[in-house]
C-alpha positions in Angstrom: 129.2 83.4 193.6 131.3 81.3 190.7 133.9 83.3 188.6 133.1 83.8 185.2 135.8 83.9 183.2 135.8 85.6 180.0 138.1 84.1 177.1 136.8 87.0 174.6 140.5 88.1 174.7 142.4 85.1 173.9 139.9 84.3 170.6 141.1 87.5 169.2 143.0 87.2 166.0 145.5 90.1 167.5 146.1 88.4 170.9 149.4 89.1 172.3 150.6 87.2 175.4 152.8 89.8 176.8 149.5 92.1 176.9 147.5 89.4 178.0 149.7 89.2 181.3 150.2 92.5 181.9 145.9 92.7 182.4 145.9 89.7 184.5 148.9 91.1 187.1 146.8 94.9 186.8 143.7 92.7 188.1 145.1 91.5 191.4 145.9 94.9 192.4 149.2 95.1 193.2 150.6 98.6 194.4 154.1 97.9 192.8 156.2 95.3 191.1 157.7 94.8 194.4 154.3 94.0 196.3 152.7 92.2 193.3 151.7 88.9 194.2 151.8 86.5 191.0 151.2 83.2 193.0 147.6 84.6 192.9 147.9 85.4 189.5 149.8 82.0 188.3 146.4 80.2 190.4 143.8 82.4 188.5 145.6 81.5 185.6 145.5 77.8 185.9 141.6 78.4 186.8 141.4 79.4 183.7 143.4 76.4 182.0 141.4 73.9 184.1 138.5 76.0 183.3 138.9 75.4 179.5 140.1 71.8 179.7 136.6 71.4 181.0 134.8 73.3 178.5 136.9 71.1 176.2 136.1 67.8 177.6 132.4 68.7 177.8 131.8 70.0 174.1 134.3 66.7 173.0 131.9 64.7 175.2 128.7 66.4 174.0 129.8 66.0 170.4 130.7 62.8 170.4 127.9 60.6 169.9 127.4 63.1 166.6 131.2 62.9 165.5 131.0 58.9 166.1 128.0 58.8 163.9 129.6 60.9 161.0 132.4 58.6 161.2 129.8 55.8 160.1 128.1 57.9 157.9 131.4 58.8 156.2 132.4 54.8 156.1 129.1 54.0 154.6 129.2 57.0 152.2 132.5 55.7 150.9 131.1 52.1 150.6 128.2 53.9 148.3 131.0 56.3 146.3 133.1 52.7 145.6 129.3 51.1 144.1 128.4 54.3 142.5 132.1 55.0 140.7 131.4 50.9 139.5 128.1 51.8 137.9 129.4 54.9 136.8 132.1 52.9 134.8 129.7 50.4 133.4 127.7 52.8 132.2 130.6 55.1 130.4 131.7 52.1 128.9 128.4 51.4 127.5 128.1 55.3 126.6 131.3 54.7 124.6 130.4 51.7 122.9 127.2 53.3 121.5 128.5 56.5 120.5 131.1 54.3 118.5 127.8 52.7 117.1 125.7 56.0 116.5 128.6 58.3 115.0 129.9 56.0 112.4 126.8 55.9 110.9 125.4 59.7 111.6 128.5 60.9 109.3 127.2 58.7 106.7 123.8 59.9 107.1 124.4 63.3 107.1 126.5 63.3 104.0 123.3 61.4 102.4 120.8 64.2 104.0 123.2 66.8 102.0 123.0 64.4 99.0 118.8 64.2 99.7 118.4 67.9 99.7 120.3 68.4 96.7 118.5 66.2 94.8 114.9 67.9 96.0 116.3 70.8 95.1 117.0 69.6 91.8 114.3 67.8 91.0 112.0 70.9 92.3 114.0 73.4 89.8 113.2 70.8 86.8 109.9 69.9 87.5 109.3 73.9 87.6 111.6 74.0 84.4 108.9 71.9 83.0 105.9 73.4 83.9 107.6 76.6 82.3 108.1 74.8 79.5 104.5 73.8 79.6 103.0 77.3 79.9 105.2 78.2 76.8 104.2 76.0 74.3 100.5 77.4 75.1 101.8 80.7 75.4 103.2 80.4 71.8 99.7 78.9 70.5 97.3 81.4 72.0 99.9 84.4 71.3 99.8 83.2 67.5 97.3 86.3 65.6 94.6 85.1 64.1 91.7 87.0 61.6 88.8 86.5 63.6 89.3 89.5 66.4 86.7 87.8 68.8 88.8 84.3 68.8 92.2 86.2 68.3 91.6 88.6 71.8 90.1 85.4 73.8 93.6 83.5 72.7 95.3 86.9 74.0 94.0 87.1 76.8 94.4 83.8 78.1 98.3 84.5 76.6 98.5 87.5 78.9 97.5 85.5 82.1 100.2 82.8 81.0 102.9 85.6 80.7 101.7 86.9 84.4 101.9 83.3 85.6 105.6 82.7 84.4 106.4 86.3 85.4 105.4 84.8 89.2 106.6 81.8 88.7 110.2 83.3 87.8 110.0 84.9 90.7 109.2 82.5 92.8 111.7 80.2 91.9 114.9 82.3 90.7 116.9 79.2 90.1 114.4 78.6 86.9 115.7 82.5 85.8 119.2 81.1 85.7 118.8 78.1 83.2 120.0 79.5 79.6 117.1 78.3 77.9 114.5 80.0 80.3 117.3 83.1 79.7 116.5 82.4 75.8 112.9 81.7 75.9 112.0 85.1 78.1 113.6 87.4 76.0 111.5 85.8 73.1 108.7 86.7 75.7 109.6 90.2 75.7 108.6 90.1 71.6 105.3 88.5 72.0 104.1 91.0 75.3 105.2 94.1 72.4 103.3 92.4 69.6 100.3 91.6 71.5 100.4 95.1 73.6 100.8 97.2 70.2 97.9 95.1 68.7 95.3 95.5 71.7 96.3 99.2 72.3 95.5 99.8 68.6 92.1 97.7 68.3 91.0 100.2 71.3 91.7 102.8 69.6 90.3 102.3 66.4 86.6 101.9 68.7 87.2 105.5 69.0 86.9 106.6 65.7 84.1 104.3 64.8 80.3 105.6 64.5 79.2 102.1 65.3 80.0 99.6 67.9 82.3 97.5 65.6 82.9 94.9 68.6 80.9 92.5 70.4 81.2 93.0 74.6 83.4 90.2 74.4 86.0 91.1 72.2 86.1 94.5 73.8 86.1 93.1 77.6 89.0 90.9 76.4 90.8 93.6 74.6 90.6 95.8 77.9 91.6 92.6 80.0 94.7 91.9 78.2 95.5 95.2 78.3 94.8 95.4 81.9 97.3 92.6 82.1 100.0 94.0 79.7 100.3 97.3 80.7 97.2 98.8 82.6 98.8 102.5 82.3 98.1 102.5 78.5 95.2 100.9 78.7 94.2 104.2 81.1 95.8 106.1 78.3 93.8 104.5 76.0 90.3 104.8 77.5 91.3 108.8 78.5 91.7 108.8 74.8 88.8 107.3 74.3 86.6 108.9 76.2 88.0 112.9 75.4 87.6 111.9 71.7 83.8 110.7 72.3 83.1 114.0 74.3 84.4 116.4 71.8 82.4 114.6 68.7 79.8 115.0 70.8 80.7 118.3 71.2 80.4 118.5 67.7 77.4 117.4 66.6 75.9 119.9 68.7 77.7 122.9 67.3 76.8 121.3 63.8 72.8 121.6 64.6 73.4 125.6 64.7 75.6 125.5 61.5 72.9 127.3 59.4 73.2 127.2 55.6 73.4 131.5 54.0 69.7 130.9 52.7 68.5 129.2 55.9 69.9 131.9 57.8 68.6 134.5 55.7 64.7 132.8 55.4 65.0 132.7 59.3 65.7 136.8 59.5 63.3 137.4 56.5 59.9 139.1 57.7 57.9 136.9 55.2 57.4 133.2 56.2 59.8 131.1 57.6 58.4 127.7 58.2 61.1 126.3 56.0 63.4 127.8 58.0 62.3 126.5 60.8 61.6 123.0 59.5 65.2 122.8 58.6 66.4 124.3 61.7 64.4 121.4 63.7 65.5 118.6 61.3 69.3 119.4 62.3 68.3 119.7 65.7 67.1 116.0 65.9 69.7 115.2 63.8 72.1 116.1 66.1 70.5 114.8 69.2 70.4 111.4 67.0 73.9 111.3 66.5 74.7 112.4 70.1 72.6 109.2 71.2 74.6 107.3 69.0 77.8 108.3 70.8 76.3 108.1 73.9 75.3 104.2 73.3 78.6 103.6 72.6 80.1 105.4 75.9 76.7 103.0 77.2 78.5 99.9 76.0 82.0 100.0 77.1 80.7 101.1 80.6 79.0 98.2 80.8 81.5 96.0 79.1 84.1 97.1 81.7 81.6 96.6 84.4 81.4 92.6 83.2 85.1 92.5 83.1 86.6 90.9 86.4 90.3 90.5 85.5 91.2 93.1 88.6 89.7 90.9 91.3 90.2 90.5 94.4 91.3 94.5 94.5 88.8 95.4 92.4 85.0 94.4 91.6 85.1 94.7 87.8 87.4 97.3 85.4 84.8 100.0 85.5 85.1 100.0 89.1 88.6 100.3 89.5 89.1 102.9 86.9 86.6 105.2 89.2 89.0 104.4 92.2 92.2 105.8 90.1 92.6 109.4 91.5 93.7 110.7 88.3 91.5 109.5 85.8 89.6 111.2 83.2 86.4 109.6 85.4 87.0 111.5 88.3 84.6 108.6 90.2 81.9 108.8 88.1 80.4 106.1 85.3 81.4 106.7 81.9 77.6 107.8 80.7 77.6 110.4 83.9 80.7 112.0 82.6 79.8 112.2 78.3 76.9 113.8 79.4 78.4 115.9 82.0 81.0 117.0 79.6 78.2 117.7 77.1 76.5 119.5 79.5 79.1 122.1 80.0 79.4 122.5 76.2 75.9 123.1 75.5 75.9 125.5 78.4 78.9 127.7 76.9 77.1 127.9 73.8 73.8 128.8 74.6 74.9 131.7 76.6 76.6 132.6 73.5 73.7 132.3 71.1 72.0 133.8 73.8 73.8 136.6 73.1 74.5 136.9 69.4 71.3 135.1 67.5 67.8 135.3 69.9 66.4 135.0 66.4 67.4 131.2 66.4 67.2 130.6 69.8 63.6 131.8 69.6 62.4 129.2 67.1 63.3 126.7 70.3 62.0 128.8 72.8 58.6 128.7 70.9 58.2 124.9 71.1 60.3 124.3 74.3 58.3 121.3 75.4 59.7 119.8 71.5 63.4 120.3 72.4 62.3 118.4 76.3 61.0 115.6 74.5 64.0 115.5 71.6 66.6 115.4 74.2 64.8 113.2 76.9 64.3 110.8 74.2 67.8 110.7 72.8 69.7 110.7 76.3 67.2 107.8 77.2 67.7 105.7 73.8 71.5 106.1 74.6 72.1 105.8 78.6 69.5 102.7 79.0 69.0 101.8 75.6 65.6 101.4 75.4 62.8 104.1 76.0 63.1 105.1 79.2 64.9 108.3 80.8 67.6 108.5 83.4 67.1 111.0 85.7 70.5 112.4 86.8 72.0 112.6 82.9 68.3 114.6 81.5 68.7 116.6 84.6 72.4 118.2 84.0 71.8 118.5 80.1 68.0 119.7 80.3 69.8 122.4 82.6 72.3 123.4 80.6 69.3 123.8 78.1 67.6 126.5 80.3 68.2 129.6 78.2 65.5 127.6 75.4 62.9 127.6 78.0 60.3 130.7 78.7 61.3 132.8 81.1 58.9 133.4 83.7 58.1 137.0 85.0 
Protein backbone atom coordinates (compact mmCIF):
# COMPACT_ATOMS: atom_id res chain seq x y z
CA UNK A 1 0.00 0.00 0.00
CA UNK A 2 1.78 3.52 -1.17
CA UNK A 3 1.91 6.42 1.53
CA UNK A 4 -0.11 9.24 0.89
CA UNK A 5 1.09 12.10 2.02
CA UNK A 6 -0.88 15.01 2.85
CA UNK A 7 0.68 18.59 2.35
CA UNK A 8 -2.77 20.25 3.61
CA UNK A 9 -0.50 21.59 6.44
CA UNK A 10 2.26 23.13 4.80
CA UNK A 11 -0.33 25.28 2.18
CA UNK A 12 -1.68 26.85 5.30
CA UNK A 13 -1.14 30.60 5.44
CA UNK A 14 -0.28 30.03 9.43
CA UNK A 15 2.27 27.23 8.93
CA UNK A 16 4.90 27.16 11.41
CA UNK A 17 7.88 24.88 11.01
CA UNK A 18 8.73 24.34 14.57
CA UNK A 19 4.91 22.86 14.85
CA UNK A 20 5.22 21.15 11.73
CA UNK A 21 8.15 19.08 13.31
CA UNK A 22 7.01 18.56 16.39
CA UNK A 23 3.75 16.36 14.50
CA UNK A 24 6.14 14.62 12.36
CA UNK A 25 8.54 13.31 15.52
CA UNK A 26 4.80 12.66 17.58
CA UNK A 27 4.10 10.33 14.37
CA UNK A 28 7.01 7.84 14.66
CA UNK A 29 6.11 7.08 18.09
CA UNK A 30 8.78 7.64 20.16
CA UNK A 31 8.38 6.94 23.96
CA UNK A 32 10.82 9.76 24.89
CA UNK A 33 13.27 12.27 23.55
CA UNK A 34 15.82 9.83 24.48
CA UNK A 35 14.32 6.80 22.33
CA UNK A 36 13.03 9.00 19.51
CA UNK A 37 14.43 8.03 16.36
CA UNK A 38 14.63 11.07 13.86
CA UNK A 39 16.66 9.09 11.15
CA UNK A 40 13.09 7.76 10.43
CA UNK A 41 11.75 10.98 10.60
CA UNK A 42 14.65 12.95 8.58
CA UNK A 43 13.76 9.80 5.74
CA UNK A 44 9.88 10.37 5.83
CA UNK A 45 10.80 13.80 5.49
CA UNK A 46 12.76 13.69 2.41
CA UNK A 47 9.85 11.32 1.07
CA UNK A 48 8.04 13.98 1.28
CA UNK A 49 10.60 16.45 -0.53
CA UNK A 50 11.19 13.87 -3.33
CA UNK A 51 7.60 13.40 -3.18
CA UNK A 52 6.86 17.08 -4.10
CA UNK A 53 9.79 17.57 -6.57
CA UNK A 54 7.80 14.96 -8.43
CA UNK A 55 4.53 16.48 -8.26
CA UNK A 56 6.56 19.56 -9.41
CA UNK A 57 8.23 18.08 -12.34
CA UNK A 58 4.89 16.42 -13.46
CA UNK A 59 2.46 19.54 -13.38
CA UNK A 60 5.78 21.60 -14.95
CA UNK A 61 5.82 18.72 -17.56
CA UNK A 62 2.00 18.56 -17.96
CA UNK A 63 1.85 22.25 -18.40
CA UNK A 64 4.29 22.80 -20.57
CA UNK A 65 3.20 22.32 -23.98
CA UNK A 66 0.28 25.04 -22.73
CA UNK A 67 2.90 27.54 -21.12
CA UNK A 68 5.08 27.02 -24.45
CA UNK A 69 2.11 27.93 -26.50
CA UNK A 70 1.18 31.09 -24.38
CA UNK A 71 4.65 32.05 -24.90
CA UNK A 72 3.81 32.22 -28.75
CA UNK A 73 0.61 33.54 -28.29
CA UNK A 74 2.03 36.29 -26.11
CA UNK A 75 4.95 36.92 -28.96
CA UNK A 76 2.32 37.10 -31.60
CA UNK A 77 -0.09 39.18 -29.49
CA UNK A 78 2.71 41.71 -29.06
CA UNK A 79 3.46 41.58 -32.87
CA UNK A 80 -0.48 42.52 -33.32
CA UNK A 81 -0.39 45.40 -30.25
CA UNK A 82 2.91 46.94 -32.25
CA UNK A 83 0.43 46.97 -35.83
CA UNK A 84 -2.61 47.96 -33.88
CA UNK A 85 -0.83 51.01 -31.75
CA UNK A 86 0.45 51.99 -35.73
CA UNK A 87 -3.05 52.13 -36.96
CA UNK A 88 -4.18 53.52 -33.95
CA UNK A 89 -1.76 56.53 -34.55
CA UNK A 90 -2.71 56.99 -38.11
CA UNK A 91 -5.96 57.15 -37.36
CA UNK A 92 -5.61 59.92 -34.28
CA UNK A 93 -3.64 61.85 -36.53
CA UNK A 94 -6.24 61.85 -39.02
CA UNK A 95 -8.96 62.39 -36.11
CA UNK A 96 -6.90 65.48 -35.24
CA UNK A 97 -6.51 66.90 -38.55
CA UNK A 98 -10.34 66.77 -39.16
CA UNK A 99 -11.35 68.07 -35.96
CA UNK A 100 -8.93 71.09 -36.78
CA UNK A 101 -11.09 71.15 -40.10
CA UNK A 102 -14.69 70.69 -38.52
CA UNK A 103 -14.21 73.12 -35.34
CA UNK A 104 -12.90 76.09 -37.11
CA UNK A 105 -15.72 76.32 -39.06
CA UNK A 106 -18.64 74.88 -36.50
CA UNK A 107 -17.77 78.19 -34.30
CA UNK A 108 -18.47 80.22 -37.22
CA UNK A 109 -21.51 78.47 -37.91
CA UNK A 110 -22.91 78.49 -34.72
CA UNK A 111 -22.44 82.21 -34.27
CA UNK A 112 -24.39 82.49 -37.80
CA UNK A 113 -27.27 79.93 -36.46
CA UNK A 114 -27.56 82.55 -33.39
CA UNK A 115 -27.45 85.35 -36.04
CA UNK A 116 -30.30 83.14 -38.22
CA UNK A 117 -32.60 82.76 -35.30
CA UNK A 118 -32.45 86.27 -34.44
CA UNK A 119 -33.36 87.42 -37.62
CA UNK A 120 -36.58 84.86 -37.83
CA UNK A 121 -37.42 86.09 -34.85
CA UNK A 122 -37.41 89.45 -36.06
CA UNK A 123 -38.69 89.17 -39.09
CA UNK A 124 -41.70 86.99 -37.51
CA UNK A 125 -42.40 89.95 -34.81
CA UNK A 126 -42.63 92.51 -37.95
CA UNK A 127 -44.47 90.60 -40.24
CA UNK A 128 -46.98 90.07 -37.17
CA UNK A 129 -46.43 93.96 -36.49
CA UNK A 130 -47.85 94.30 -39.92
CA UNK A 131 -50.67 92.16 -40.00
CA UNK A 132 -51.64 94.23 -36.75
CA UNK A 133 -51.33 97.04 -38.51
CA UNK A 134 -53.44 95.58 -41.17
CA UNK A 135 -56.37 94.56 -39.02
CA UNK A 136 -56.22 98.25 -37.64
CA UNK A 137 -56.71 100.26 -40.46
CA UNK A 138 -60.04 97.96 -41.05
CA UNK A 139 -60.72 98.14 -37.54
CA UNK A 140 -60.71 101.97 -37.72
CA UNK A 141 -63.00 101.84 -41.01
CA UNK A 142 -65.72 99.39 -39.92
CA UNK A 143 -65.59 101.00 -36.20
CA UNK A 144 -66.39 104.43 -37.91
CA UNK A 145 -70.59 105.17 -36.94
CA UNK A 146 -72.58 105.49 -39.59
CA UNK A 147 -76.64 106.62 -39.98
CA UNK A 148 -77.91 103.66 -41.49
CA UNK A 149 -78.22 101.10 -38.28
CA UNK A 150 -78.38 97.95 -40.52
CA UNK A 151 -74.92 98.94 -42.46
CA UNK A 152 -73.49 100.62 -39.11
CA UNK A 153 -74.09 97.07 -36.81
CA UNK A 154 -72.77 94.77 -39.95
CA UNK A 155 -69.46 97.28 -39.93
CA UNK A 156 -69.50 96.58 -35.96
CA UNK A 157 -69.66 93.47 -35.91
CA UNK A 158 -67.10 92.58 -38.25
CA UNK A 159 -65.02 95.45 -35.95
CA UNK A 160 -65.68 93.26 -32.93
CA UNK A 161 -64.29 90.06 -34.51
CA UNK A 162 -61.14 92.20 -35.63
CA UNK A 163 -60.68 93.43 -31.88
CA UNK A 164 -61.06 89.53 -30.78
CA UNK A 165 -58.49 88.66 -33.54
CA UNK A 166 -55.79 91.16 -32.31
CA UNK A 167 -56.79 90.40 -28.65
CA UNK A 168 -55.39 86.66 -29.75
CA UNK A 169 -53.00 87.66 -31.80
CA UNK A 170 -51.39 89.82 -28.79
CA UNK A 171 -51.40 86.99 -27.09
CA UNK A 172 -50.00 84.93 -29.17
CA UNK A 173 -47.06 86.81 -29.90
CA UNK A 174 -46.23 89.10 -26.67
CA UNK A 175 -43.27 90.57 -28.39
CA UNK A 176 -45.92 92.55 -30.73
CA UNK A 177 -47.46 93.90 -26.94
CA UNK A 178 -44.08 95.37 -26.36
CA UNK A 179 -43.58 97.69 -29.59
CA UNK A 180 -44.75 101.39 -28.42
CA UNK A 181 -46.85 101.93 -31.21
CA UNK A 182 -48.94 98.61 -30.73
CA UNK A 183 -48.67 100.04 -26.80
CA UNK A 184 -50.28 103.34 -28.51
CA UNK A 185 -52.68 101.93 -30.90
CA UNK A 186 -54.37 99.41 -28.10
CA UNK A 187 -55.15 101.89 -25.71
CA UNK A 188 -56.86 103.77 -28.70
CA UNK A 189 -58.58 100.29 -28.89
CA UNK A 190 -59.83 100.44 -25.54
CA UNK A 191 -61.95 103.82 -26.78
CA UNK A 192 -63.46 102.25 -29.81
CA UNK A 193 -64.60 98.68 -27.75
CA UNK A 194 -66.46 101.57 -25.10
CA UNK A 195 -67.99 103.51 -28.04
CA UNK A 196 -69.13 100.59 -29.93
CA UNK A 197 -70.27 98.55 -26.55
CA UNK A 198 -72.31 101.73 -25.17
CA UNK A 199 -73.85 102.08 -28.72
CA UNK A 200 -75.01 98.36 -29.21
CA UNK A 201 -76.07 98.03 -25.49
CA UNK A 202 -78.33 101.07 -26.05
CA UNK A 203 -79.87 100.08 -29.57
CA UNK A 204 -81.02 96.74 -27.55
CA UNK A 205 -82.44 98.50 -25.23
CA UNK A 206 -84.39 100.96 -27.00
CA UNK A 207 -86.17 97.41 -28.80
CA UNK A 208 -87.55 97.21 -25.46
CA UNK A 209 -89.55 100.11 -25.30
CA UNK A 210 -90.75 99.94 -28.78
CA UNK A 211 -94.47 98.60 -29.74
CA UNK A 212 -93.13 97.61 -33.05
CA UNK A 213 -90.28 95.68 -34.27
CA UNK A 214 -88.15 98.72 -35.32
CA UNK A 215 -85.20 96.31 -36.65
CA UNK A 216 -84.80 94.03 -39.35
CA UNK A 217 -83.41 90.29 -38.07
CA UNK A 218 -80.25 91.46 -39.25
CA UNK A 219 -79.49 94.44 -37.57
CA UNK A 220 -80.77 92.81 -34.36
CA UNK A 221 -78.67 89.39 -34.83
CA UNK A 222 -75.75 91.75 -35.43
CA UNK A 223 -76.39 93.94 -32.53
CA UNK A 224 -76.61 90.77 -30.19
CA UNK A 225 -73.34 89.39 -32.03
CA UNK A 226 -71.22 92.28 -31.33
CA UNK A 227 -72.41 92.39 -28.09
CA UNK A 228 -71.80 88.74 -27.64
CA UNK A 229 -68.28 89.65 -28.71
CA UNK A 230 -67.80 92.86 -26.55
CA UNK A 231 -69.04 91.87 -23.48
CA UNK A 232 -71.55 88.88 -23.49
CA UNK A 233 -72.51 89.62 -19.57
CA UNK A 234 -74.33 92.81 -20.64
CA UNK A 235 -75.65 91.62 -23.43
CA UNK A 236 -77.34 88.87 -20.76
CA UNK A 237 -78.14 91.95 -18.86
CA UNK A 238 -79.59 93.40 -21.66
CA UNK A 239 -81.84 90.59 -22.91
CA UNK A 240 -82.89 89.95 -18.88
CA UNK A 241 -83.90 93.50 -19.32
CA UNK A 242 -85.51 92.90 -22.18
CA UNK A 243 -87.36 90.18 -21.62
CA UNK A 244 -88.75 91.33 -17.70
CA UNK A 245 -89.82 94.55 -19.45
CA UNK A 246 -91.92 92.61 -22.23
CA UNK A 247 -93.53 90.32 -19.48
CA UNK A 248 -94.68 93.01 -17.30
CA UNK A 249 -96.31 95.22 -20.35
CA UNK A 250 -97.81 92.24 -21.00
CA UNK A 251 -98.75 92.08 -17.67
CA UNK A 252 -100.33 95.15 -18.30
CA UNK A 253 -102.40 95.06 -20.92
CA UNK A 254 -104.12 92.49 -19.26
CA UNK A 255 -104.90 94.27 -16.07
CA UNK A 256 -105.97 97.27 -18.51
CA UNK A 257 -108.89 94.97 -20.16
CA UNK A 258 -110.55 94.85 -16.50
CA UNK A 259 -109.92 98.75 -16.03
CA UNK A 260 -113.69 99.48 -16.29
CA UNK A 261 -114.74 103.15 -16.90
CA UNK A 262 -117.49 104.50 -13.47
CA UNK A 263 -120.47 104.26 -16.17
CA UNK A 264 -119.32 100.89 -17.57
CA UNK A 265 -119.11 99.62 -14.25
CA UNK A 266 -122.24 100.93 -13.16
CA UNK A 267 -124.38 99.78 -16.62
CA UNK A 268 -122.71 96.30 -15.86
CA UNK A 269 -124.35 96.21 -12.00
CA UNK A 270 -127.55 97.98 -13.24
CA UNK A 271 -130.64 95.49 -13.44
CA UNK A 272 -131.83 97.09 -16.71
CA UNK A 273 -129.86 96.15 -19.96
CA UNK A 274 -126.42 95.89 -20.14
CA UNK A 275 -125.39 94.92 -23.58
CA UNK A 276 -123.36 98.03 -23.86
CA UNK A 277 -121.73 97.08 -21.06
CA UNK A 278 -120.87 94.08 -22.20
CA UNK A 279 -119.96 95.15 -25.66
CA UNK A 280 -117.38 97.40 -24.15
CA UNK A 281 -116.21 94.93 -21.74
CA UNK A 282 -115.46 92.49 -24.86
CA UNK A 283 -113.91 95.22 -27.05
CA UNK A 284 -111.15 95.74 -24.23
CA UNK A 285 -110.86 92.30 -23.89
CA UNK A 286 -109.75 91.76 -27.56
CA UNK A 287 -108.04 94.72 -27.34
CA UNK A 288 -105.85 93.55 -24.88
CA UNK A 289 -105.34 90.04 -26.26
CA UNK A 290 -104.27 92.19 -29.52
CA UNK A 291 -101.74 94.04 -27.83
CA UNK A 292 -100.47 90.99 -25.88
CA UNK A 293 -99.97 89.27 -29.43
CA UNK A 294 -98.17 92.21 -30.45
CA UNK A 295 -95.66 91.76 -27.59
CA UNK A 296 -95.59 88.35 -28.04
CA UNK A 297 -94.43 88.63 -31.89
CA UNK A 298 -91.83 90.61 -30.85
CA UNK A 299 -90.58 88.05 -27.94
CA UNK A 300 -91.40 85.62 -31.47
CA UNK A 301 -88.74 87.66 -33.35
CA UNK A 302 -85.73 87.99 -31.28
CA UNK A 303 -86.11 84.21 -30.37
CA UNK A 304 -85.71 83.48 -33.65
CA UNK A 305 -83.27 86.08 -34.52
CA UNK A 306 -80.95 84.64 -31.80
CA UNK A 307 -81.63 81.21 -32.99
CA UNK A 308 -80.02 82.42 -36.72
CA UNK A 309 -77.18 84.02 -34.92
CA UNK A 310 -74.05 81.55 -34.84
CA UNK A 311 -71.29 83.88 -33.45
CA UNK A 312 -70.94 81.27 -30.26
CA UNK A 313 -69.93 78.30 -32.34
CA UNK A 314 -68.29 75.71 -31.88
CA UNK A 315 -69.58 75.81 -28.02
CA UNK A 316 -72.72 76.70 -28.87
CA UNK A 317 -75.30 76.09 -31.82
CA UNK A 318 -76.69 79.56 -32.18
CA UNK A 319 -77.27 82.52 -29.23
CA UNK A 320 -80.65 81.36 -28.30
CA UNK A 321 -79.19 78.09 -27.54
CA UNK A 322 -76.49 79.11 -25.36
CA UNK A 323 -78.51 81.60 -23.45
CA UNK A 324 -80.78 78.39 -22.36
CA UNK A 325 -77.52 76.60 -21.23
CA UNK A 326 -76.58 79.77 -18.84
CA UNK A 327 -77.78 78.47 -15.34
CA UNK A 328 -78.71 81.82 -14.25
CA UNK A 329 -80.57 83.29 -16.86
CA UNK A 330 -83.89 84.82 -16.93
CA UNK A 331 -84.73 81.60 -19.45
CA UNK A 332 -84.24 79.14 -17.05
CA UNK A 333 -83.86 76.59 -20.44
CA UNK A 334 -86.74 77.39 -21.94
CA UNK A 335 -87.35 79.51 -25.51
CA UNK A 336 -88.18 83.01 -25.12
CA UNK A 337 -92.08 82.60 -26.35
CA UNK A 338 -92.36 79.55 -23.56
CA UNK A 339 -91.33 81.90 -20.97
CA UNK A 340 -93.65 85.47 -22.02
CA UNK A 341 -96.30 83.23 -21.93
CA UNK A 342 -95.47 81.36 -18.93
CA UNK A 343 -94.85 84.59 -17.11
CA UNK A 344 -98.21 85.71 -18.42
CA UNK A 345 -99.69 82.77 -17.31
CA UNK A 346 -98.98 83.17 -13.77
CA UNK A 347 -100.28 86.78 -13.92
CA UNK A 348 -103.50 86.01 -15.30
CA UNK A 349 -103.83 83.29 -12.88
CA UNK A 350 -103.24 85.75 -9.77
CA UNK A 351 -105.85 87.83 -11.02
CA UNK A 352 -108.51 85.81 -11.84
CA UNK A 353 -108.61 84.23 -8.45
CA UNK A 354 -108.86 87.80 -7.37
CA UNK A 355 -111.72 88.83 -9.57
CA UNK A 356 -112.86 85.64 -8.73
CA UNK A 357 -113.31 86.87 -5.60
CA UNK A 358 -114.20 90.50 -5.59
CA UNK A 359 -116.33 91.11 -9.09
CA UNK A 360 -118.27 87.55 -10.32
CA UNK A 361 -120.42 90.17 -11.93
CA UNK A 362 -117.59 90.71 -14.63
CA UNK A 363 -116.23 87.52 -14.62
CA UNK A 364 -119.74 86.31 -15.46
CA UNK A 365 -120.07 88.19 -18.70
CA UNK A 366 -116.92 85.77 -19.85
CA UNK A 367 -118.21 82.88 -18.25
CA UNK A 368 -121.43 83.30 -20.42
CA UNK A 369 -119.50 83.09 -23.82
CA UNK A 370 -116.46 80.97 -22.57
CA UNK A 371 -116.02 79.30 -25.96
CA UNK A 372 -115.45 83.55 -27.17
CA UNK A 373 -112.60 84.14 -24.76
CA UNK A 374 -111.07 80.25 -26.16
CA UNK A 375 -111.16 81.50 -29.51
CA UNK A 376 -109.87 85.33 -28.57
CA UNK A 377 -106.87 83.97 -26.85
CA UNK A 378 -106.12 80.82 -29.17
CA UNK A 379 -106.11 83.27 -31.93
CA UNK A 380 -103.90 85.91 -30.45
CA UNK A 381 -101.25 83.44 -28.84
CA UNK A 382 -101.22 81.72 -32.35
CA UNK A 383 -100.86 85.15 -34.46
CA UNK A 384 -97.97 85.86 -32.03
CA UNK A 385 -95.90 82.44 -31.29
CA UNK A 386 -96.08 81.26 -35.13
CA UNK A 387 -97.16 84.15 -36.73
CA UNK A 388 -99.57 83.02 -38.88
CA UNK A 389 -102.96 81.30 -37.94
CA UNK A 390 -102.12 78.40 -36.40
CA UNK A 391 -102.00 77.54 -32.48
CA UNK A 392 -99.17 76.20 -30.51
CA UNK A 393 -100.06 73.75 -28.22
CA UNK A 394 -97.90 74.03 -25.08
CA UNK A 395 -98.21 78.19 -24.91
CA UNK A 396 -102.56 77.93 -25.27
CA UNK A 397 -102.27 75.10 -22.93
CA UNK A 398 -100.58 77.02 -19.75
CA UNK A 399 -102.51 80.42 -20.49
CA UNK A 400 -106.02 78.68 -21.40
CA UNK A 401 -105.32 77.16 -17.83
CA UNK A 402 -104.65 79.92 -16.08
CA UNK A 403 -108.03 81.03 -17.78
CA UNK A 404 -110.04 78.27 -15.91
CA UNK A 405 -111.96 80.26 -13.39
CA UNK A 406 -113.93 81.86 -17.02
CA UNK A 407 -115.00 78.43 -17.91
CA UNK A 408 -118.44 76.65 -16.47
CA UNK A 409 -118.02 74.79 -13.78
CA UNK A 410 -119.24 71.40 -14.03
CA UNK A 411 -121.38 69.71 -11.18
Amino acid sequence: MQFQYDFSDYKAHDFDPKQQARRLLASVHAASDATEDKAVAKKRLGYAIKEIENQRKAFISSNEQNLAGNVESIFQNQSKLTEVREKMKQLTDVYERMRSLVTVPYNSASRLHDSTVNLHSTYTSLYWIHHYFDLQKLLVAFADSVSNEHERFENYFRAATLLQEMDQLVSRYPLIKRQSSVQSLHKSNIGIHSRMLKETSSFLLAQEDSNVLTANSSTFSNACATLFLLDKYLLERNLSQMLSSRSQKANACFESIFQLSPTTRRLLHSSADSTAANSTIWSKFEDGWYQISKIGSQCVFWEKTLKQTTVCQPYYTNLLEYFQAQPNFILDGATISMFYFKELAISISTKMQNLDRRDPTLLQVFRNDYQRVTHIVEQAIAKSSSEIVTKDTRECSIVINSLKVLFPKIP
